[in-house]
N, C-alpha and C positions, 0 to 999 in steps of 0.2 A: 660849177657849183653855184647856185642862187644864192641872191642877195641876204635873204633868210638867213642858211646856212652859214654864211661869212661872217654874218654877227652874231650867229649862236653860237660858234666858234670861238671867236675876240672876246664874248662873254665870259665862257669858259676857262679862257684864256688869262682873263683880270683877275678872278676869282680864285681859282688855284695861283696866283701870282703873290695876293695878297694874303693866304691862307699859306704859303711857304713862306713868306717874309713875318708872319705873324708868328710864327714857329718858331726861325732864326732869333729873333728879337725876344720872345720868351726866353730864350735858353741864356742872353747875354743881358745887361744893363742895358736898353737903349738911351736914347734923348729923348724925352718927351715930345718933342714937337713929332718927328716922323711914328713914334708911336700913336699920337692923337692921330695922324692921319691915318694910318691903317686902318683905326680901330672905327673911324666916320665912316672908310669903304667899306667895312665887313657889315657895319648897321645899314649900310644904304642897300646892301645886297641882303642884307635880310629882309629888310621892308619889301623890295622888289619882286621877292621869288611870290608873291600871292598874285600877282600877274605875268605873264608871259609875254606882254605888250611893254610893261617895267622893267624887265629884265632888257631888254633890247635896246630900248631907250635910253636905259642909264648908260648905256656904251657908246652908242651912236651919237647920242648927242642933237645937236640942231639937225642934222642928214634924217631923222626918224620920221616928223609929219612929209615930210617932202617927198621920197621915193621909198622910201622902208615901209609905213604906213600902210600904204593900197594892195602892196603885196603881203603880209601878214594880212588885209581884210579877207582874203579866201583861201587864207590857211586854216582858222580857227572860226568857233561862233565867235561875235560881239553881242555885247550891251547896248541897247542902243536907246531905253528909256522907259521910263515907267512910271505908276503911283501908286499911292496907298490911300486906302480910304477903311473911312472908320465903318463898322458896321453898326446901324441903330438898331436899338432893341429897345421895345415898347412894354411899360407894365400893364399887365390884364389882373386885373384883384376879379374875386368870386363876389355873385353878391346875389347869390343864392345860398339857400342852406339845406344838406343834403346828409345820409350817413354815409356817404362819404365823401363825401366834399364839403368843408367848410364855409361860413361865411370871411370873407376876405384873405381866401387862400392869392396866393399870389401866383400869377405864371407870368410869361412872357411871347412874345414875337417880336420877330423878325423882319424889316424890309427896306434897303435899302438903293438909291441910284446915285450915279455919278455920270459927265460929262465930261472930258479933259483933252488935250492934245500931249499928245507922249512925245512926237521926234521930228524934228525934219533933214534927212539924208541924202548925200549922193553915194554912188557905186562906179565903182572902176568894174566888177565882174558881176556875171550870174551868181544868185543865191537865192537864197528863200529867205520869209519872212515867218516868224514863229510869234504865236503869243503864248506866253504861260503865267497862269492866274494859280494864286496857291492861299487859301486860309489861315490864319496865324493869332494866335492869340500871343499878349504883351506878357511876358515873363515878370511872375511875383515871388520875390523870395521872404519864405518866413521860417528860416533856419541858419540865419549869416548872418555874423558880426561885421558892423560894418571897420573899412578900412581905417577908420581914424581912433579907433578904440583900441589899435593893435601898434599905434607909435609909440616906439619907446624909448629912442634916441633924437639925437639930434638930427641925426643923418636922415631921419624917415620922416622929419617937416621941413616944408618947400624952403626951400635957398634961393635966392635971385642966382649965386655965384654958380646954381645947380641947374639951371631952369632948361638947359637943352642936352638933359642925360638921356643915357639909354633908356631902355625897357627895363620894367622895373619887375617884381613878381606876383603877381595875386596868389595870396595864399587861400589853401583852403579854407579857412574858418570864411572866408566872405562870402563862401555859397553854403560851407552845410559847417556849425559853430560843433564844436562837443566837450567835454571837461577836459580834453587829454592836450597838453601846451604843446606837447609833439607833434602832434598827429595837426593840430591846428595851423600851426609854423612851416607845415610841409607847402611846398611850389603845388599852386592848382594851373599857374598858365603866367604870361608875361602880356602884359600892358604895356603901353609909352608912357613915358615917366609923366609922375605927377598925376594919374589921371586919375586920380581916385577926389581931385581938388576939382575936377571940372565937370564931373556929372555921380549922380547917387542913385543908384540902382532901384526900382521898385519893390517895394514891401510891406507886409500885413505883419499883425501881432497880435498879439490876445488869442481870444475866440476866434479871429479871423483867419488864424493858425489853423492847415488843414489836419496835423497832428495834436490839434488843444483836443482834451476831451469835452464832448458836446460842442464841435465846434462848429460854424456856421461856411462848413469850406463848399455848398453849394454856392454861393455868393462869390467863390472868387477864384480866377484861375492860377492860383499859387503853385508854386512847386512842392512837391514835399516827397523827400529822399530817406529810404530806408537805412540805404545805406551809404558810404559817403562815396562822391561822384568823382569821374575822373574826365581829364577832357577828351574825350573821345567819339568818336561817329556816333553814336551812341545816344551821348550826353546831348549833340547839338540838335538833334532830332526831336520835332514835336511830339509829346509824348500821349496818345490819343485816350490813355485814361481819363486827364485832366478835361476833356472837354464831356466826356461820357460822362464826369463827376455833376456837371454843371446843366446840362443839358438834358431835358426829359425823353427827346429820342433820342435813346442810344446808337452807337455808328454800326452794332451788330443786328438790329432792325430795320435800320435805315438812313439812307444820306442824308446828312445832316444839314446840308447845305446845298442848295441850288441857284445855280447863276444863267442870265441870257446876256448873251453877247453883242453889241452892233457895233461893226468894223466898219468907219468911214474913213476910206483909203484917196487920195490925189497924188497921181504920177504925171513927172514930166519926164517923157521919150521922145527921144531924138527920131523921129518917125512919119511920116505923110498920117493926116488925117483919116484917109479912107485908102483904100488901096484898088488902083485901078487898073485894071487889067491893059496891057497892053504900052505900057510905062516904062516896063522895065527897062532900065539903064539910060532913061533919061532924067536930066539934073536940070 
C-alpha cells in the first residue's frame, strides 16, 4: 500500500470517527468542552475537502512537506502560480457627422501587455508544464440587498465573544432581492463567519441597473437574473450574454478577444552541458 493510500485511509478514518461521535453525543447531554472539540474537527474537515492536498495534511501533520508532499506531486495537477491583469480599454468618440454615425458617438478599443514571473520550482518526478489563460469580467450585482440590511437580532451583529464562529449563511436576497420575506430568508450558500464585515460585493443602481427601464446596461457588466439563482455549475459560470451585452462584436461573429503569448522558461538539470559521445559511464 503506498504512502498516499495510508493517509487517505487515516483520513477517512478521523472523519467517520468524529461523524459517530458526533451522532452519539447528539442523542445524549454532552459537556461542552469535547463537544467544542468535535465540532472545530468537523469545520476543519469541511474547509479541507476544497483540496485534496488539505485533506491529507490535516491528518499527517508535520510528516506532509517532508515525504507525503513529493509523492502527491505526481498524483494530481498543482498550482503552481499565476496573475491577473487588468485589461485597458481606450475611448474612441466620433468626430465626424454622418446618417449614421454621430457626432461624438463613443466606442472603444482594446490593448493591453504585461511582463511578470509566475514561479520558481523544483521536481522530484516527470511532468508537464501547462499554461492556461481564461478572460473574466468582475461581477456587478444590481438585484441584492446587501447583508446588513437583513440584521435583525443581536446574534447577527459582530461579537468579539463570537469572532471565530462557523460558517454563517448567505441568504438569497444578497444576490437577487424580491418582496417575498420567505423566499428572501431562504440559504443561497455559507460563508465564514462574519464576512459580510470584511469585504462588499460590487454594485450598480439606478439606470445603471441592467433591468431599469432605459437603462445604460451597455456600460456595465452587471448581472441581471430572471429568475432567482441557485448555487450551482451553472451559476458559477461566466455567462457570455453579459459580455455580447457590452461589446460591439459579438462572440457569434467573432472572437472577441485575442492573446500572444512569450514563455521565457530557465531550467536547472542535473545534466553535462553537451553530450559527448563516447563518455559514457564515465564520472
Amino acid at each position: 500500500m503506498s504512502i498516499l493510500s495510508r493517509i487517505s485511509d487515516t483520513f477517512h478514518g478521523v472523519v467517520d470517527g468524529l461523524n459517530n461521535t458526533f451522532k452519539v453525543m447528539n442523542a445524549t447531554v454532552p459537556a461542552p468542552a469535547p463537544l467544542q472539540s468535535v465540532n472545530s474537527g468537523l469545520e476543519a474537515g469541511i474547509k479541507a475537502t476544497t483540496k485534496f492536498d488539505n485533506k491529507v495534511k490535516d491528518v499527517a501533520g508535520a510528516m506532509y512537506d517532508n515525504w507525503i508532499k513529493p509523492e502527491l506531486d505526481a498524483k494530481h495537477p498543482e498550482y503552481l502560480g499565476g496573475n491577473r491583469i487588468r485589461l485597458n480599454v481606450h475611448e474612441v468618440t466620433n468626430t465626424s457627422q454622418s446618417e449614421q454615425d454621430f457626432l461624438g458617438d463613443i466606442g472603444a478599443k482594446s490593448a493591453t501587455t504585461d511582463s511578470h514571473a509566475d514561479f520558481v520550482r523544483s521536481f522530484t518526478e516527470h511532468g508537464w508544464l501547462l499554461g492556461i489563460a481564461v478572460a473574466r469580467y468582475d461581477h456587478l450585482y444590481s438585484q441584492s440587498l446587501p447583508a446588513k440590511f437583513s440584521r435583525v437580532d443581536k446574534f447577527s451583529f459582530y461579537n468579539p465573544l463570537f469572532s471565530e464562529i462557523g460558517e454563517q449563511p448567505v441568504y438569497d436576497s444578497e444576490i437577487y432581492a424580491t418582496t417575498s420575506s420567505i423566499e428572501d430568508h431562504s440559504v443561497f450558500g455559507y460563508q465564514e463567519g462574519w464576512a459580510s464585515y470584511r469585504y462588499a460585493p460590487n454594485v450598480v443602481s439606478g439606470l445603471m441597473r441592467p433591468t431599469s427601464e432605459g437603462a445604460f446596461s451597455t456600460w456595465t457588466f452587471a448581472d441581471a437574473y430572471s429568475t432567482k439563482p441557485t448555487l450551482s455549475a451553472g451559476w458559477a459560470r461566466e455567462d457570455p450574454n453579459i459580455p455580447n451585452r457590452v461589446l460591439a462584436v459579438t462572440s457569434d461573429l467573432s472572437d472577441q478577444i485575442f492573446a500572444d503569448f512569450y514563455f521565457e522558461a530557465k531550467w536547472s538539470r542535473v545534466m553535462p552541458m553537451f553530450s559527448v559521445p563516447g563518455a559514457i559511464g564515465a564520472f
